[in-house]
C-alpha positions in Angstrom: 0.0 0.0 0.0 1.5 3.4 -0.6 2.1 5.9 1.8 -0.3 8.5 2.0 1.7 11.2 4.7 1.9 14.6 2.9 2.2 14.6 -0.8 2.3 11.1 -2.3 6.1 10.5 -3.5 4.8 9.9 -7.4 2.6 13.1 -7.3 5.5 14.9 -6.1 7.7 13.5 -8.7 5.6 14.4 -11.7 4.8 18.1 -10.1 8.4 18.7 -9.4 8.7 22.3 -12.1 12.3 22.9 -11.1 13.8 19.4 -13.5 12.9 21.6 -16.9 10.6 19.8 -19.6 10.7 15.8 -19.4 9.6 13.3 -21.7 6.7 10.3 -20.9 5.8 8.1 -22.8 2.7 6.4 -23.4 2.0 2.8 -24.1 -1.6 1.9 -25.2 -2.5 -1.9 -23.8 -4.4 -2.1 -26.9 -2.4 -1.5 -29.6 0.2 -4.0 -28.7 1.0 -7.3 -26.2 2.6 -7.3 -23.2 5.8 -8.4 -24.1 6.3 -5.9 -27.1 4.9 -3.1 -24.5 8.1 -4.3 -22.2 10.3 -4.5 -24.5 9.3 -0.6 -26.2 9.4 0.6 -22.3 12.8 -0.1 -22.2 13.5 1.6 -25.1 12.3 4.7 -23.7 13.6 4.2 -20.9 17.1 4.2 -22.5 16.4 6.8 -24.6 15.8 8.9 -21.6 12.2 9.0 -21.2 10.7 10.1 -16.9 7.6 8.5 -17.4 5.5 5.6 -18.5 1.9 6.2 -19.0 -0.5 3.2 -19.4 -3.8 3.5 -21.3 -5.6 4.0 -24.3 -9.2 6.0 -25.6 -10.6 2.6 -26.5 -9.8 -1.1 -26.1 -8.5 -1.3 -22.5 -9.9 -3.2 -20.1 -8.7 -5.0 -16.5 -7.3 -7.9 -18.4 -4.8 -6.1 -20.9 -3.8 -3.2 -18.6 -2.9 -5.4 -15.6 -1.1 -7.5 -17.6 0.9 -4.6 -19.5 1.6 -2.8 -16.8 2.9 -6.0 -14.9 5.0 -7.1 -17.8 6.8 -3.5 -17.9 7.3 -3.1 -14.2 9.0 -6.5 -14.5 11.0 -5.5 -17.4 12.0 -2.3 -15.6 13.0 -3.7 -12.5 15.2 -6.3 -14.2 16.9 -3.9 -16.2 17.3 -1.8 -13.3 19.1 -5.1 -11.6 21.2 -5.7 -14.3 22.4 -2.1 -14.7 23.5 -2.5 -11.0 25.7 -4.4 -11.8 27.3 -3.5 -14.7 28.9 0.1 -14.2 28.1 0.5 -18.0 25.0 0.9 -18.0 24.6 2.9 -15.0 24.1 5.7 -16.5 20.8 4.4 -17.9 17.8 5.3 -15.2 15.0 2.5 -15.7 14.0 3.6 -12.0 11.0 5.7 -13.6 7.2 5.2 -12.4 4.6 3.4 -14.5 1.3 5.4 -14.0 -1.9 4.4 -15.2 -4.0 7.0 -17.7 -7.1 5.3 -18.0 -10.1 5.3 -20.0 -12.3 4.3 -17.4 -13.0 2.2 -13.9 -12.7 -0.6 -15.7 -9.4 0.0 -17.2 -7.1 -0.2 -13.7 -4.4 -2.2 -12.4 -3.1 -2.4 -8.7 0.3 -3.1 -9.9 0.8 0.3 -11.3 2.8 3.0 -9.0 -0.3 5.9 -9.6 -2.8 7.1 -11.5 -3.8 10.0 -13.7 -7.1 10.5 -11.5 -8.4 12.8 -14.0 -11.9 15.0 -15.6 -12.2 15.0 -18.6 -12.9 19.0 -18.2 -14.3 19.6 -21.7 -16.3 16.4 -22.1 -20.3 16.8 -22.9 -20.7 13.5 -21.0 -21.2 13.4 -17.1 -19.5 9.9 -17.2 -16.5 11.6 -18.1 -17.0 14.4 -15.6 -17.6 12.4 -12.5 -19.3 9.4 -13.0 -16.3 7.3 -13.9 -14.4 8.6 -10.6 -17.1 7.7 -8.6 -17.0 4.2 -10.0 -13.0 3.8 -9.9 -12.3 5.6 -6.5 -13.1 2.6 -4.5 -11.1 0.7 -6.4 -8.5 2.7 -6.3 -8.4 3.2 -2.5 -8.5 -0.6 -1.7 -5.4 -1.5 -4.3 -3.9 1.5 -2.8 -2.9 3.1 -6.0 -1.6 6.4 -5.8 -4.2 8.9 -7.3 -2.5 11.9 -9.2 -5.6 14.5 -9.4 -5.4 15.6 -12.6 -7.6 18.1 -15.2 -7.8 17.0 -19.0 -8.5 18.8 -22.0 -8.7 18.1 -25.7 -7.9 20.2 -28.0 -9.0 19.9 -32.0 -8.5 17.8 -33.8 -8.8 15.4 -30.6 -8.8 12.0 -32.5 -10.3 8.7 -30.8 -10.2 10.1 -27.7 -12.5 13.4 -28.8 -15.0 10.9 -30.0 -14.9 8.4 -26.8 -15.1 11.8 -24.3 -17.7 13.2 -26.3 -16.0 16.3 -26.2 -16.4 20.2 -26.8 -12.7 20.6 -28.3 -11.0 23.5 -27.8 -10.3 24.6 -31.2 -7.0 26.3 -32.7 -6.8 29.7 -31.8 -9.0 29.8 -28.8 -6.5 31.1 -26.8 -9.3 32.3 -24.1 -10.5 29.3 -23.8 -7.3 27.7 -22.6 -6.5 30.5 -20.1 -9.8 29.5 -18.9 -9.5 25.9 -18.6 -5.9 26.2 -16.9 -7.8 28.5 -14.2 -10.0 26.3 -13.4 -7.8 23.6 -13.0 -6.1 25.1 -11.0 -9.1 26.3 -8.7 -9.9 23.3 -8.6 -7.2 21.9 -6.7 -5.9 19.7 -10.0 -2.1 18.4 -9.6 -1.5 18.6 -13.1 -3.1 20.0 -16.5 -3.0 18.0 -19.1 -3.7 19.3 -23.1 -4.3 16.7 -25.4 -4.4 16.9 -29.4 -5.4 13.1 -29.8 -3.5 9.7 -29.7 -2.0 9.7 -33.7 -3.3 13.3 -34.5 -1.7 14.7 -37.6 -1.3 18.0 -35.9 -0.1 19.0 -32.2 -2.0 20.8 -29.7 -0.8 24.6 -30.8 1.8 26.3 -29.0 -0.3 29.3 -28.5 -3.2 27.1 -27.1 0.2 26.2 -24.4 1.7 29.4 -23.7 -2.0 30.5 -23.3 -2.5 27.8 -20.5 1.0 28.0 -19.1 0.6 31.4 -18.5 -2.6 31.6 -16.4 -1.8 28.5 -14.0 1.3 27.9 -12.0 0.4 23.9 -11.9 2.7 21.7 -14.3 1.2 21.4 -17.7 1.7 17.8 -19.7 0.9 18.3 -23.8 0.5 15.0 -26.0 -0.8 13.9 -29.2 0.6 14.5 -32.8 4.1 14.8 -31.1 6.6 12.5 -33.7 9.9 13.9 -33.8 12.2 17.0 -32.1 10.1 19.8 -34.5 7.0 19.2 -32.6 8.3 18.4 -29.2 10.9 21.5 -29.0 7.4 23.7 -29.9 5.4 22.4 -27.0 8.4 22.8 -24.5 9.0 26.5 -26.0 5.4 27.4 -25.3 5.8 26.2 -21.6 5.1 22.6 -21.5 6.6 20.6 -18.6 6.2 17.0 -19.8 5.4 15.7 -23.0 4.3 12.8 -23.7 4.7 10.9 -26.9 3.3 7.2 -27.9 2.8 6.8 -31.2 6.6 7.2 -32.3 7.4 3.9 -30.0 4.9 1.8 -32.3 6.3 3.0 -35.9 9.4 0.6 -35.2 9.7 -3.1 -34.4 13.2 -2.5 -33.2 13.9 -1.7 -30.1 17.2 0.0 -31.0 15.4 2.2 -34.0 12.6 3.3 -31.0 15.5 4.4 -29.0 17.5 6.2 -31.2 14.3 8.1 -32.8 13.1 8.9 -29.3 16.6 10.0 -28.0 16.9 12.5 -31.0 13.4 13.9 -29.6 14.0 14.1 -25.6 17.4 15.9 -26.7 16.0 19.2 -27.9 13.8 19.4 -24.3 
């Protein structure tokens, strides 16, 4: 069970503003097995990434995550053994947190180190608002998974996970809009903001939409979707972004070595 004495060590970890822009990376449960998700973890764990999220819009369920998330904390830890012992690869941190980012209650896993507990702020669906929190926060007080409050936002074009949230998106431009949002996240007592342009979008959520919210919240923004190479990324850490988060670049490759090396090239502009 973790510790729950002052702020939760993961919470504190991924709010920490003074460490600059990091890299997470997210591994969908769906879109690949187990073993492959391990072995594309690692990757990005070599390559430098801070983070592992866990999730996906659609196709997740108890089975898939659990198992995922299982087969990378394994693959982690082993790595992290092995690198212990061989002052060669102790440079290499695969000491990094695997945090669930979940579609729904019934997308969880007590293996994992935290969760995004998030709203889906712009969401037209109460489900999305609060009634999947409801149903999940029992769960995840009995696994005692660390919950990582956290407000989310989709931005156009907003992909699968625009459809699935049944969302009002914040459009390009609407730079009131996301002033607006990052208040109330921040009101609201959220640990983290979160701006999302969709899982495989062709275009990134806008850097004026992110110095827009950067600029009227002082809680640590995270920006994903449409983010594929050191272009896009540099952007979203020049308009103020403090993580962000890339998946889709880890499943263009089947070798591990070609994930790392396209996903070090990325995390070294940040």
């Amino acid at each position: 069970m973790v510790e729950q004495s002052g702020l939760a060590p993961i919470r504190e970890y991924m709010c920490d503003r003074s460490q600059g822009t990091r890299h997470g990376t997210l591994i969908d449960p769906a879109d690949q097995t187990p073993e492959v998700a391990a072995k594309r973890a690692i990757a990005a764990a070599s390559a430098g990434t801070k983070l592992i999220l866990v999730g996906g819009s659609s196709g997740t369920d108890m089975e898939n995550v659990h198992s995922t998330v299982v087969a990378i904390k394994e693959a982690l830890e082993l790595v992290e053994w092995a690198s212990s012992q061989d002052a060669a690869l102790q440079s290499i941190n695969h000491s990094i947190p695997v945090v669930l980012f979940p579609q729904g209650a019934s997308a969880l896993s007590p293996a994992a180190d935290a969760i995004t507990f998030m709203m889906l702020m712009n969401s037209n669906d109460p489900r999305f608002l609060i009634g999947e929190q409801v149903r999940g926060a029992p769960y995840v007080r009995k696994a005692g998974i660390e919950p990582v409050p956290m407000g989310y936002v989709i931005c156009s074009p907003g992909g699968k996970a625009g459809q699935v949230g049944n969302v009002d998106l914040v459009e390009s431009g609407d730079v009131d809009r996301a002033a607006a949002y990052a208040m109330a996240a921040e009101c609201m007592g959220f640990s983290l903001l979160y701006l999302e342009a969709g899982s495989g979008a062709k275009t990134p959520v806008g850097q004026d939409l992110i110095r827009a919210a950067r600029e009227s919240c002082d809680i640590p923004l995270i920006v994903g979707g449409g983010i594929r190479d050191s272009s896009t990324a540099k952007d979203a850490a020049d308009g103020g972004a403090d993580w962000v988060i890339t998946g889709t670049i880890t499943e263009e490759y089947d070798d591990a070595d070609e994930i790392q090396r396209a996903l070090s090239d990325l995390i070294s502009v940040l």
